[in-house]
SEPAKOL-734520 format. One record per atom (N, C-alpha, C): atom name; x, y, z; residue in one letter; residue number from 1. Coordinates in steps of 0.001 Angstrom, whole numbers, plus 524288, in hexadecimal, padded with zeros to 5 digits. Layout:
% residues N
+----+-------+-------+-------+---+-----+
!  a !     x !     y !     z ! r !   k !
+----+-------+-------+-------+---+-----+
! CA !     X !     Y !     Z ! A ! NUM !
...
+----+-------+-------+-------+---+-----+
//
This chain:
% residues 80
+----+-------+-------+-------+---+-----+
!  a !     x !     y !     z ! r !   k !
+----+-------+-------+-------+---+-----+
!  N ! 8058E ! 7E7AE ! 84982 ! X !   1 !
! CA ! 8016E ! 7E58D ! 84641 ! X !   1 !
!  C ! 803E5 ! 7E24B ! 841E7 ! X !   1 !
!  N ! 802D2 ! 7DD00 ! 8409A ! X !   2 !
! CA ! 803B6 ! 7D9A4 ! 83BF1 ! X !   2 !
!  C ! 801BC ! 7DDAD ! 836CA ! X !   2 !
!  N ! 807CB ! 7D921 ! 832C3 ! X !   3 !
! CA ! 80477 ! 7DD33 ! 82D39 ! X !   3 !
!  C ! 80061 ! 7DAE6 ! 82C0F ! X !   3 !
!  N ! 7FE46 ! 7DDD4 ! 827D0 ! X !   4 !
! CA ! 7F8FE ! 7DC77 ! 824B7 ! X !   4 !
!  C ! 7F9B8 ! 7D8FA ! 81FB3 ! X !   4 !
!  N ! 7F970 ! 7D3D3 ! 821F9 ! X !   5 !
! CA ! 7FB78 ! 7D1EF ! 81A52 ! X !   5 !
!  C ! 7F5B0 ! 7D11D ! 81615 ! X !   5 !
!  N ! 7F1EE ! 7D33F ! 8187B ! X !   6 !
! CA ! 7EEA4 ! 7D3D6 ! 814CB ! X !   6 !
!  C ! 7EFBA ! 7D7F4 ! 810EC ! X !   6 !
!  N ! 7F2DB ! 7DC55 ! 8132E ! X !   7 !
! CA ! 7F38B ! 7E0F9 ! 81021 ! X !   7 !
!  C ! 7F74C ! 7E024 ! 80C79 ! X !   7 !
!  N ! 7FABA ! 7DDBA ! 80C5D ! X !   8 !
! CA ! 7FF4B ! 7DE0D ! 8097C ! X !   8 !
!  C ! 7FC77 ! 7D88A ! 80417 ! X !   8 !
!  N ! 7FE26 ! 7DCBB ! 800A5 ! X !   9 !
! CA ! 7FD24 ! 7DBC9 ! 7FA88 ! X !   9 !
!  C ! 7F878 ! 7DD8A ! 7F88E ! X !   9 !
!  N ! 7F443 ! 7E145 ! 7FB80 ! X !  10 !
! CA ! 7F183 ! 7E333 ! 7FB61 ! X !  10 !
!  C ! 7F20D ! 7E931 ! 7F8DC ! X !  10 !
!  N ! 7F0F2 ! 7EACF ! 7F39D ! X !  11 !
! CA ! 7EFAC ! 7F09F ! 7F25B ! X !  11 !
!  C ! 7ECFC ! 7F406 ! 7F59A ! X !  11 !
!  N ! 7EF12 ! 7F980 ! 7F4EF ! X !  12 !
! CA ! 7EDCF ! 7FCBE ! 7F69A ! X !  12 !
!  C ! 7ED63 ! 801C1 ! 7F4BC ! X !  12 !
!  N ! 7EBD7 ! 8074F ! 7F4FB ! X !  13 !
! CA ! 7ED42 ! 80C6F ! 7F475 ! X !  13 !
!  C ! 7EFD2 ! 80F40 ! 7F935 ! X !  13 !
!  N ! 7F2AA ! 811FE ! 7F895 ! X !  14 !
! CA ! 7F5AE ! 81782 ! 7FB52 ! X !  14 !
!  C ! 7F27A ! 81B9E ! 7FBCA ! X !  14 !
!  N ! 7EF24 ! 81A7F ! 800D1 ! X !  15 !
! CA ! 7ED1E ! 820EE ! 801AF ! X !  15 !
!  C ! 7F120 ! 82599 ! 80389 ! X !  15 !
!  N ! 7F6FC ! 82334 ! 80619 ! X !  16 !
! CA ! 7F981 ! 82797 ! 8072D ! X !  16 !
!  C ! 7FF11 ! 8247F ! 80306 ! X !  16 !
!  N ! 80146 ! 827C1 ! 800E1 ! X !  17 !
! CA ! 80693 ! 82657 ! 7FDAA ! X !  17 !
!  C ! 809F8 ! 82431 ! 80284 ! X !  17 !
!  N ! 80E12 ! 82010 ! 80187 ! X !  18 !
! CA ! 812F7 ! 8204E ! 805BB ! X !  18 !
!  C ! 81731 ! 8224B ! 803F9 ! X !  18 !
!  N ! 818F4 ! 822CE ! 806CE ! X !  19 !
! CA ! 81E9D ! 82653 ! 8051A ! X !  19 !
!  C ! 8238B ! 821E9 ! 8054B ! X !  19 !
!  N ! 82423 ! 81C9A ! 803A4 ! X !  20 !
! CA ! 8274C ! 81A56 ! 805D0 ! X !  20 !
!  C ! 82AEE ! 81B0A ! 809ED ! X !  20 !
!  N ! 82ED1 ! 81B08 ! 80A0A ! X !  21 !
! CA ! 83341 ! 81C01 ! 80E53 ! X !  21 !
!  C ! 8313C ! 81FC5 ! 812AA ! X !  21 !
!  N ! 82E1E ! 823CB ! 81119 ! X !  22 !
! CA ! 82BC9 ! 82952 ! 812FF ! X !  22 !
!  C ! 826DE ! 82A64 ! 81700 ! X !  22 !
!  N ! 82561 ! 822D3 ! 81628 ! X !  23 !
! CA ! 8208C ! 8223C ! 818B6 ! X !  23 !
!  C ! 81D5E ! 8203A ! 815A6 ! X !  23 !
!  N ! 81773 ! 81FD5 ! 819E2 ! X !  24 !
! CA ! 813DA ! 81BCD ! 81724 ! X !  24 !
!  C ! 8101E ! 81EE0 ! 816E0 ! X !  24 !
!  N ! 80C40 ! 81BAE ! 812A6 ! X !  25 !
! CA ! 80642 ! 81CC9 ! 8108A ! X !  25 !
!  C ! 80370 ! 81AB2 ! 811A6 ! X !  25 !
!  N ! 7FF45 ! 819E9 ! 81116 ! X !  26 !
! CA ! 7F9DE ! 817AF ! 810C8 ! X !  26 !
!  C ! 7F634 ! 81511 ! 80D68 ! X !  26 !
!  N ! 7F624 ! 80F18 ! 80D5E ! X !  27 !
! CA ! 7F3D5 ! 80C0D ! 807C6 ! X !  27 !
!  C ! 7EDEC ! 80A78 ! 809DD ! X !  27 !
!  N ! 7EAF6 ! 80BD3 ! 805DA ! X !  28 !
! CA ! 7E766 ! 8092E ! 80471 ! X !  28 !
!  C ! 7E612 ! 803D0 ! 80375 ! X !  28 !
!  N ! 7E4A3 ! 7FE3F ! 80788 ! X !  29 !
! CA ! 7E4E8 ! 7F922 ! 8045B ! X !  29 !
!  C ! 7E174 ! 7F79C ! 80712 ! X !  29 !
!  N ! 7E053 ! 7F374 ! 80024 ! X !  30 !
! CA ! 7DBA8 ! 7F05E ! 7FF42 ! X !  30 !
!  C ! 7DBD1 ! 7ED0D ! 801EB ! X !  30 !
!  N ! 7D996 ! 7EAB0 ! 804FF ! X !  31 !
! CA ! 7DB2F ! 7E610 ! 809DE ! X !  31 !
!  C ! 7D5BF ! 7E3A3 ! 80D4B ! X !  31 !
!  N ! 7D746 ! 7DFD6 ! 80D22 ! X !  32 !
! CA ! 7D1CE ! 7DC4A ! 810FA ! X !  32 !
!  C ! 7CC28 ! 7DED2 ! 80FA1 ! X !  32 !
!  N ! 7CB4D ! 7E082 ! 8097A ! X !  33 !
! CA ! 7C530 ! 7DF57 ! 807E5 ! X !  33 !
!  C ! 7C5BB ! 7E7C5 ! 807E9 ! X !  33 !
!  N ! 7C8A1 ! 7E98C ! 8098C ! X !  34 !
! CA ! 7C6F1 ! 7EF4A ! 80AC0 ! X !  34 !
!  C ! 7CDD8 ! 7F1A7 ! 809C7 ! X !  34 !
!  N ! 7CDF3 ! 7F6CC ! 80C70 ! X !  35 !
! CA ! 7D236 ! 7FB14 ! 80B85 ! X !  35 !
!  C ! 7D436 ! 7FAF1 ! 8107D ! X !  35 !
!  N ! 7D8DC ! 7FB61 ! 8115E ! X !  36 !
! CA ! 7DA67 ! 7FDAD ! 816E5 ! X !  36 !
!  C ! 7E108 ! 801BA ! 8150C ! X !  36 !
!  N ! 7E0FB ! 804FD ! 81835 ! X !  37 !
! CA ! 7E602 ! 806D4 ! 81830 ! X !  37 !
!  C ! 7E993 ! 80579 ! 81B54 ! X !  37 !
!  N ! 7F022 ! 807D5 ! 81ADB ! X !  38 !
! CA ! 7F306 ! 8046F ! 81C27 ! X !  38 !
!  C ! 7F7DF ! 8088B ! 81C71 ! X !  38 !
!  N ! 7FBE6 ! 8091F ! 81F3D ! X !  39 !
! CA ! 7FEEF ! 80CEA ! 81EEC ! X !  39 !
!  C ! 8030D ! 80A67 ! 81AE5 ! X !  39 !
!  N ! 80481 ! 80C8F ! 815A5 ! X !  40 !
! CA ! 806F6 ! 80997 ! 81371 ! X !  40 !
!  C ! 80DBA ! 80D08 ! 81378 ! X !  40 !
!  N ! 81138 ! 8087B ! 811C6 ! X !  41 !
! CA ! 81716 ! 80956 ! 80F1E ! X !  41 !
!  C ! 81860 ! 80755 ! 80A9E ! X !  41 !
!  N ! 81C2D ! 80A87 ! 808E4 ! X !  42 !
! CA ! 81DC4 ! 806FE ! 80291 ! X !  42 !
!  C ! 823D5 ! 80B5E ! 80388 ! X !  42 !
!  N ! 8271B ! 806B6 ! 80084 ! X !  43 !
! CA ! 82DC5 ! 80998 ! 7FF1C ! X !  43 !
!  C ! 82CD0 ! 80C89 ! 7FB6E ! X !  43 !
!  N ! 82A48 ! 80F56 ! 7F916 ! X !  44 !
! CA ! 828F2 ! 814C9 ! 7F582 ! X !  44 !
!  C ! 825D5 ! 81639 ! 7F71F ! X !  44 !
!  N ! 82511 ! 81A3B ! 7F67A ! X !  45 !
! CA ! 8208A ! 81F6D ! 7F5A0 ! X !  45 !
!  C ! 81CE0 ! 81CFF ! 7F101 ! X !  45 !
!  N ! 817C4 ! 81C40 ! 7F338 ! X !  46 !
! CA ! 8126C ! 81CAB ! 7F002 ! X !  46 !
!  C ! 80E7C ! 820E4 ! 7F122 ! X !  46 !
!  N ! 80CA3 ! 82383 ! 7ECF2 ! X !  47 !
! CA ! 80916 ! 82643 ! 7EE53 ! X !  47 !
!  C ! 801D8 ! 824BE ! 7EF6D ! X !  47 !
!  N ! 80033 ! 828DE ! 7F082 ! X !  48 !
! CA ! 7FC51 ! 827E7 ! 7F31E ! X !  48 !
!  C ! 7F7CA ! 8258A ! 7ED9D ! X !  48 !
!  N ! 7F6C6 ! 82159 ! 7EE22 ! X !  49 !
! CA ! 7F247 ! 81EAB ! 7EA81 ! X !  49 !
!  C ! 7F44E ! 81B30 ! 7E5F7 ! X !  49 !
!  N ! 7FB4A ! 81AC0 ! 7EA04 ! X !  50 !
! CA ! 7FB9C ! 817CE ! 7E77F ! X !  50 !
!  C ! 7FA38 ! 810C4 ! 7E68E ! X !  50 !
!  N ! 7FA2A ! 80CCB ! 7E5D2 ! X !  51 !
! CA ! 7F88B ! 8068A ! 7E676 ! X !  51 !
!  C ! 7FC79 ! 80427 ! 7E6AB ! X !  51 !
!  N ! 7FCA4 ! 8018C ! 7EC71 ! X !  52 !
! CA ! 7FF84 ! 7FF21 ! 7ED8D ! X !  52 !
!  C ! 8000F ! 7F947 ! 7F10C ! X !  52 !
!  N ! 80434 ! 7F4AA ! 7F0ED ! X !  53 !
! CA ! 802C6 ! 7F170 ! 7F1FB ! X !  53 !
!  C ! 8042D ! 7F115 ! 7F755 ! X !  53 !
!  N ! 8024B ! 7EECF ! 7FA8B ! X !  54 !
! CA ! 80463 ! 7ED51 ! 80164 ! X !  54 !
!  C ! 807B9 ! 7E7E7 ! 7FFE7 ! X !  54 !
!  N ! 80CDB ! 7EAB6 ! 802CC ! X !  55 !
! CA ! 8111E ! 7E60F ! 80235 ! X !  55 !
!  C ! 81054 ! 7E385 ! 807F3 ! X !  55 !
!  N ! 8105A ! 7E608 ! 80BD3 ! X !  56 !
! CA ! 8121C ! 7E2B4 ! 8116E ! X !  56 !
!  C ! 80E62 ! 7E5BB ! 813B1 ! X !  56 !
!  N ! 80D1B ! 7E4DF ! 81885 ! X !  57 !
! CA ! 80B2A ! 7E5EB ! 81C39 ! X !  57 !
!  C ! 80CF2 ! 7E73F ! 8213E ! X !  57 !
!  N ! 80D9B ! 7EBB8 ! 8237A ! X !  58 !
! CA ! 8124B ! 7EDA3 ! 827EC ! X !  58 !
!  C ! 80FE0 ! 7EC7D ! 82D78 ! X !  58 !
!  N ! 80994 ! 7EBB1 ! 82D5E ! X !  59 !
! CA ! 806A9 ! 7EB6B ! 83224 ! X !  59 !
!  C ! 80531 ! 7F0BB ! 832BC ! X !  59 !
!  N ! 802CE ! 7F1D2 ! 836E6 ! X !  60 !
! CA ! 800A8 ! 7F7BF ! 839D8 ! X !  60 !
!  C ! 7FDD4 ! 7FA44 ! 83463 ! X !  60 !
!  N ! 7FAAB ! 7F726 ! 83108 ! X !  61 !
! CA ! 7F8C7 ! 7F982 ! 82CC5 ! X !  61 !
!  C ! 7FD47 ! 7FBCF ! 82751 ! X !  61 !
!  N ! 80114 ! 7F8B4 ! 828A1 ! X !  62 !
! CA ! 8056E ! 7FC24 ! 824E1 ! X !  62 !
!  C ! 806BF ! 7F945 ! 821B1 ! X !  62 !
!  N ! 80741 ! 7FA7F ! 81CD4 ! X !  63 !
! CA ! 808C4 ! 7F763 ! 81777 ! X !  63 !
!  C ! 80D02 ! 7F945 ! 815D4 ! X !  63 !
!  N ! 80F11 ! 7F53C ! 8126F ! X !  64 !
! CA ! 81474 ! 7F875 ! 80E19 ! X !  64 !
!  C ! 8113D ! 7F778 ! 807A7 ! X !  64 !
!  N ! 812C5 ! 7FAD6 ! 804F9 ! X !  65 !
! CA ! 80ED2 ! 7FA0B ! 7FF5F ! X !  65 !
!  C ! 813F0 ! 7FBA0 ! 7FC30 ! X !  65 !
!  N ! 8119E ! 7FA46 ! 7F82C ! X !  66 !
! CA ! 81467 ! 7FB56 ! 7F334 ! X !  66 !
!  C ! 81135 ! 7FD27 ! 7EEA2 ! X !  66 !
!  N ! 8138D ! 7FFE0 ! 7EA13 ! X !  67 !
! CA ! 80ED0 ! 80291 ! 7E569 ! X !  67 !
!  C ! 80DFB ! 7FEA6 ! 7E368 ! X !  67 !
!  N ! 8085D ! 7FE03 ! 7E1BD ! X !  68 !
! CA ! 80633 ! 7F9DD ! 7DFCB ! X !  68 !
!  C ! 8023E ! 7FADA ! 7DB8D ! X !  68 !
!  N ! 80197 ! 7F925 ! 7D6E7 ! X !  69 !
! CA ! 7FDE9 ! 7F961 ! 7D2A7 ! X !  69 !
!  C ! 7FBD3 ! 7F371 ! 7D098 ! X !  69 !
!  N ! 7F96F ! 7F46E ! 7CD68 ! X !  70 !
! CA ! 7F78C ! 7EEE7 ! 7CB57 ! X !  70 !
!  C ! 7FADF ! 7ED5A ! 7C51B ! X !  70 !
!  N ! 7FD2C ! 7E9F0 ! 7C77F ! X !  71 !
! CA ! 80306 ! 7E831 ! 7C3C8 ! X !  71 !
!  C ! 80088 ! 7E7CA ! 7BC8F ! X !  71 !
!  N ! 7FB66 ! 7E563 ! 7BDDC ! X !  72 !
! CA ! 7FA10 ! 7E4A5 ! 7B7C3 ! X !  72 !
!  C ! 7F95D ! 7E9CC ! 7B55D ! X !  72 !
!  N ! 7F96B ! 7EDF5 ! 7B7BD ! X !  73 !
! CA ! 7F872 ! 7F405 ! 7B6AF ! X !  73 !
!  C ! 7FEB2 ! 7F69E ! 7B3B7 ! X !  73 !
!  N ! 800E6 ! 7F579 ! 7B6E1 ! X !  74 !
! CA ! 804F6 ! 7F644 ! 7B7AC ! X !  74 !
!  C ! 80557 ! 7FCCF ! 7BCB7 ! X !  74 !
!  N ! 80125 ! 7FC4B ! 7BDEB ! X !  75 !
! CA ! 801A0 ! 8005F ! 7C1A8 ! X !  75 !
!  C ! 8023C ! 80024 ! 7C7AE ! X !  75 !
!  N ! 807E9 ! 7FF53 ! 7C977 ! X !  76 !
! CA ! 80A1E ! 7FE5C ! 7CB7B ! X !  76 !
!  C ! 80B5E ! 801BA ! 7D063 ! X !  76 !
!  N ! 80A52 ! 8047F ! 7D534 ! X !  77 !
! CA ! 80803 ! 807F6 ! 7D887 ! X !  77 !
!  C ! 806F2 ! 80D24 ! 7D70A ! X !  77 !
!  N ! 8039B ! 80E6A ! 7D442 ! X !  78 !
! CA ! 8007B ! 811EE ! 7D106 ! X !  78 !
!  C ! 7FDD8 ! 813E2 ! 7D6BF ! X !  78 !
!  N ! 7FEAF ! 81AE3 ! 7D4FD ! X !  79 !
! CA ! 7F995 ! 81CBD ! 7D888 ! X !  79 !
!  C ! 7F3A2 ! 81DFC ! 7D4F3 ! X !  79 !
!  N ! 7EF31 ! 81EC4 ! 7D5EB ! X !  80 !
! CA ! 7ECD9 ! 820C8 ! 7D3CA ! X !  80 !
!  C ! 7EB28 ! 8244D ! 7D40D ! X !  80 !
+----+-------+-------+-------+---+-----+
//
């Protein structure tokens, strides 16, 4: 399956934390007017709720993310 480049730069939430190196999670993203999930990765450990951004797109529904906040906040992958 081709990646998704609609997804990438698109926010999201972590319904399941990833464990970086340890394995993957599950993001929440805002995408094409609605939500879809996505099996996500990131090179650290984020926990679950945390916000994060979609860097690439792996195909087969799979993303790589990174922690992400809203910079003027300064809150920077904050869970809530």
């Amino acid at each position: 399956m081709a990646p998704d480049e609609a997804v990438v730069g698109c926010t999201g939430e972590l319904v399941v934390g990833t464990r970086g190196a340890g394995g993957p999670g599950e993001v929440l993203v805002r995408v094409r007017g609605g939500t879809e999930t996505f099996i996500a990765y990131s090179d650290e450990p984020l926990a679950r709720g945390a916000t994060v951004l979609v860097v690439d797109s792996l195909g087969h529904r799979q993303v790589s993310v990174m922690a992400w906040g809203d910079p003027l906040l300064g809150d920077v992958g904050g869970a809530r």
